[in-house]
N, C-alpha and C positions, 0 to 999 in steps of 0.2 A: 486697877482702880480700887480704891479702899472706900466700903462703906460698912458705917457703923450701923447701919439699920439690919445689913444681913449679918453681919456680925456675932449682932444680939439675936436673930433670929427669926424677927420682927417684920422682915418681907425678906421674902425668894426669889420675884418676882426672876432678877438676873440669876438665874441657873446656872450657869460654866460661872460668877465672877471668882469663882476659887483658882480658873482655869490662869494660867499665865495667857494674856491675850495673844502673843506669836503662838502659843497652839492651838488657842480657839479658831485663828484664819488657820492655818493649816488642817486644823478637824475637817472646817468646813469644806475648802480646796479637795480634799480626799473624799468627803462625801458626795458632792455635787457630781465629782470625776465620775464615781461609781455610779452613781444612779443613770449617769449618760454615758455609761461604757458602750455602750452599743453604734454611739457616735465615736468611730477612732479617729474619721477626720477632723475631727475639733482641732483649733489650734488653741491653745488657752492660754489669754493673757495674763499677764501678773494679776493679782488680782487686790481690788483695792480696799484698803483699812479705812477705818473710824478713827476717829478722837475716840479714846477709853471711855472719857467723862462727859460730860454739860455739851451732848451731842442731840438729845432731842429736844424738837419744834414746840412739841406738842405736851402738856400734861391732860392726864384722866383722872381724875380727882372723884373719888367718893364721897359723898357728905354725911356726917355723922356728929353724935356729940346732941348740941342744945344750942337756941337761939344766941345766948350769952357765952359760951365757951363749944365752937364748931371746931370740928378735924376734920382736915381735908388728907387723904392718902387712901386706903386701902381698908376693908374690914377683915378683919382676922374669923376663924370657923366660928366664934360666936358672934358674929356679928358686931364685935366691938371695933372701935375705927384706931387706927395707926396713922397716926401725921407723918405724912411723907412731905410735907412742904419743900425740906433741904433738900430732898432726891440727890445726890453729884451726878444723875443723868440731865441734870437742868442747869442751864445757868445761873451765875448771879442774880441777871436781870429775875431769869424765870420765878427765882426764890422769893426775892422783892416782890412780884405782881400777886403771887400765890400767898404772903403774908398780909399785902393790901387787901387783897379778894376777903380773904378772914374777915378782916376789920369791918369791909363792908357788911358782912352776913351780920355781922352782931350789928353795926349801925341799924340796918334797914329791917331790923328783928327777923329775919328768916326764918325759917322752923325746918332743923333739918330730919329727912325723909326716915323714921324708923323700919326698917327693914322685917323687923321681927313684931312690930306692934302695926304695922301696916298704917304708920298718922304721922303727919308733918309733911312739909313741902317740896325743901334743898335733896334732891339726890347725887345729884354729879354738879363738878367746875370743869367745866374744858376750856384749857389756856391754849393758844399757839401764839409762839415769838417766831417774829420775822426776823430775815435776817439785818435790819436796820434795825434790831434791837426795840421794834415796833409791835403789842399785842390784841388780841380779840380773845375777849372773855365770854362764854356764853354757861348761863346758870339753867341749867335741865332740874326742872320745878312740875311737879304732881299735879298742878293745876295754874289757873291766873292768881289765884288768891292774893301773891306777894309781887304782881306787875305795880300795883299802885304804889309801893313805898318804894320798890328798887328806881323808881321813875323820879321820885321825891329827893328820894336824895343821889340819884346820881350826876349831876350837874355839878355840885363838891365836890366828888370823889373824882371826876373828871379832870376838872382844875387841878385835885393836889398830884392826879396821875398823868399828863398829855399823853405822853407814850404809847395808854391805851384806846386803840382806835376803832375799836369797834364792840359793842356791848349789845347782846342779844338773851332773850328769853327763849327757852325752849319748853315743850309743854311734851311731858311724855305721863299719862296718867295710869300706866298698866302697871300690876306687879308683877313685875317679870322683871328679867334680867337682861332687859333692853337698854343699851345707852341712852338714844334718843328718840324722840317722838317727831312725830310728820311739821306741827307747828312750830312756825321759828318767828317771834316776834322783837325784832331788829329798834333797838332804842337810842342809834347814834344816828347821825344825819349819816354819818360816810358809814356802808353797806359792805365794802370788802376792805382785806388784810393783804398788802403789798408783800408777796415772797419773791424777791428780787434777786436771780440767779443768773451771773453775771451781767448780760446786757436783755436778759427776760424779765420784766417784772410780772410774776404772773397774779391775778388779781385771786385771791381765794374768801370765797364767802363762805357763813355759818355753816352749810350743809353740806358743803363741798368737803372730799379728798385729797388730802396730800402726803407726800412721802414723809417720814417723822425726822430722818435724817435730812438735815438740806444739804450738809456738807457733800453723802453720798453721794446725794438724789443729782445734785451739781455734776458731779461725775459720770452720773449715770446720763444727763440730758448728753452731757459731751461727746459720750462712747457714741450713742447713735447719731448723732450730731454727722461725727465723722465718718460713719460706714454707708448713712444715705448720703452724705455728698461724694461720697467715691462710688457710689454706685449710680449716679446722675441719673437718677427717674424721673420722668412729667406729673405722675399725678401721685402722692401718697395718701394713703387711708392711716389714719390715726385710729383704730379700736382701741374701746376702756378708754379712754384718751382725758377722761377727768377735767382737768383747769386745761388742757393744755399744753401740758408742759414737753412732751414732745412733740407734738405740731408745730409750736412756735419757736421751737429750737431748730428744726430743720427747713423751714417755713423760706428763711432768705436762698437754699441751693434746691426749692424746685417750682416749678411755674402751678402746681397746682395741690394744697393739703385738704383732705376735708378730715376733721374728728367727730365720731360717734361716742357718743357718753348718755348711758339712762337717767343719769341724774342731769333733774333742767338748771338746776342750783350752780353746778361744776359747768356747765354749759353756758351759761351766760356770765359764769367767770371769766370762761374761755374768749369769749365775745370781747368782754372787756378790753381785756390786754391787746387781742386783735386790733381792733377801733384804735385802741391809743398810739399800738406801734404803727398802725399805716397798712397792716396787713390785709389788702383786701383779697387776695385768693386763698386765703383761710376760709373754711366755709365749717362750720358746727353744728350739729342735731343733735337733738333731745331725745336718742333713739335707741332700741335694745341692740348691741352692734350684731349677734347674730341673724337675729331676722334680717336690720339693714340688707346684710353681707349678704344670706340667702336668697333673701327675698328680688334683691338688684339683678344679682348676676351679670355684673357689665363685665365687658373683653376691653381687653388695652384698647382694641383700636378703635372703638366704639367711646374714648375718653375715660375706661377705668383706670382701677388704680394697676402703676406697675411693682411696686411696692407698697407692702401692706406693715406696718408697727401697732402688735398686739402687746397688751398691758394688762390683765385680766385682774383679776381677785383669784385667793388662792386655790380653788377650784379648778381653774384655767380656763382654755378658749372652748372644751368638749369636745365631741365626736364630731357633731354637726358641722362646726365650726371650721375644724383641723381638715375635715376631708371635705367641706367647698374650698377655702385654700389651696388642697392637694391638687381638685380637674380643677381649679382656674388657669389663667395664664398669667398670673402675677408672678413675676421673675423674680423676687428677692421678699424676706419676711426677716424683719427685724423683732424679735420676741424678749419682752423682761417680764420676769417669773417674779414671783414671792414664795414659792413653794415648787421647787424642783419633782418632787414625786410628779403631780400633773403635768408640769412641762413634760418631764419622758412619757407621759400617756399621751399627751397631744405630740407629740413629734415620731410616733408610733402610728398615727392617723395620717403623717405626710409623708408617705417614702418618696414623694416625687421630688424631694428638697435632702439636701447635704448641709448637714451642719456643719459650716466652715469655721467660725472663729466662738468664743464666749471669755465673758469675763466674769468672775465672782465680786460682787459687790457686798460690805460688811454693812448694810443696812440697821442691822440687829444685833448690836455689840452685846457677848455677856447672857445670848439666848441662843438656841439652835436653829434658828431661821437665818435666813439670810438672801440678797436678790441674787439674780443671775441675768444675764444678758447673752443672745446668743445671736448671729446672724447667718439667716439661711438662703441659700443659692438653689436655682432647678438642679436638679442632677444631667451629668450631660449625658 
């Protein structure tokens, strides 16, 4: 992928995109392997690519500049802003919505956030495209100040945009180096963002988590899709389990899912989509999944789960976590990482389980991150 932004110099953001992409998967493939050398039973499948280009969901937009001429992209060490609007990790559409979102700041006089002078309002734009080519715009703003004009004139902006279906204020008033803040005030009638993954539409609202790649992330529902239906379980535990997106992938091959998710945002995402597809042995809490997990302690045959799919943040599942896992009786753990190091620390906490299969997922084109997916069996 060719961009002129790093080019110039101007953002690094993509670290390897110097790298020819067939060796950026194979770096990765050889690093993942290693770090789980300890697992030789692994069977490891091909492992699956990205689109090079206009493969993320998601923009993170810094705000910068002046009410009449705003940059949206990145600040450089002095605090000066770089328009990334073009990004080639965005789509057309994306580029479109990110030039509109501009237009709007200067319509609705905005003040964006100075960094260095600690005054003005606009700090961050966060866009995600659906894959219907459908967006949610949410403007993270220092205070209310600018609720009343964005309200004024978004009803135009509306009309000349349909596409974008969902417009939210976020209120983060600290100087730090915080994305967003706890207040989200939702200024469209419709409340969530349709990410429609093949026959899932999963509903994602303001607050909520999603994977940035949906191409992958599609891939990835499918890997586990396929390992719990051949592993025919009664009851699954969805931990980290977010909107959903694995509960309701594997939701139709078992008679019983529940997902644990801390955030009640992503949890009544989860709801959503459940309700609309008919899913009613989905069952979802607003709960920290370790305590849940600890705190429960249910046995299969007492109606726990027989497989358990962890999804963590890049920290992982922990000690705690990894060795209630370990003395339970849960027969099979379906695990997707973000950060391999933790994975081999948590699967260091379960010797009672044999890492059978994994897949490398290129989630992070162009960075050295990347997912993993692995699925584990009792040891006999």
């Amino acid at each position: 992928m060719q961009c002129h932004h790093f080019d110039a110099d101007r953002c690094r953001s993509c670290t390897l995109l110097a790298v020819p992409y067939e060796q950026q998967l194979a770096d990765k493939s050889a690093d993942v392997q290693a770090l789980l050398a300890d697992h030789p039973s692994i069977e490891w499948l091909p492992p699956t690519p990205s689109p090079e280009g206009a493969f993320r969901n998601k923009a993170k937009m810094a705000v910068s500049g002046t009410a009449h001429d705003p940059i949206l992209g990145i600040l450089d060490t002095s605090f000066h802003g770089v328009d990334l609007r073009d990004c080639p990790l965005y789509t057309p559409g994306m580029h479109a919505i990110l030039d509109a979102v501009r237009d709007f700041i200067i319509t609705a006089r905005i003040e964006p956030y100075s960094v260095r002078e600690r005054r003005g309002e606009l700090k961050y734009v966060l866009v995600t495209e659906s894959p219907d080519g459908q967006y949610m715009v949410r403007l993270v703003s220092r205070s209310q100040e600018p609720v009343s004009r964005i309200v004024k004139h978004l009803p135009a902006w509306l009309a000349a945009h349909p596409q974008v279906q969902v417009v939210s204020v976020n209120v983060q008033p600290e100087h730090k180096a915080i994305l967003e803040g706890d207040k989200e005030i939702v200024l469209t009638e419709q409340r969530t963002l349709t990410m429609r993954l093949g026959d899932i539409p999963l509903h994602l609202r303001p607050q909520s988590f999603f994977q940035t790649n949906t191409h992958v992330a599609a891939d990835l529902y499918a890997q586990a899709r396929q390992w719990v239906a051949d592993a025919r379980p009664n009851h699954v535990w969805d931990l980290f389990c977010g909107v959903g997106g694995f509960a309701l992938h594997v939701a139709p091959s078992v008679q019983r899912v529940t997902g644990v998710e801390i955030s009640a945002e992503a949890i009544e995402s989860a709801r959503t989509t459940a309700t609309e597809l008919g899913i009613a042995h989905a069952v979802f809490d607003a709960l920290d999944a370790t305590s849940f997990s600890v705190g429960n302690s249910p046995r299969v045959a007492d109606g726990g789960p027989d497989l358990v799919i962890v999804n963590p943040p890049r920290r992982g599942i922990g000690a705690e976590l990894a060795q209630w896992l370990d003395a339970s009786d849960v027969d099979t753990v379906v695990y997707s990482s973000c950060n391999a190091r933790s994975l081999a620390r948590d699967l260091a906490d379960m010797p009672g389980f044999v890492a059978r299969k994994a897949r490398l997922l290129d989630m992070f084109p162009h960075t050295t991150h990347y997912e993993v997916i692995v699925l584990l069996t009792r040891a006999a």
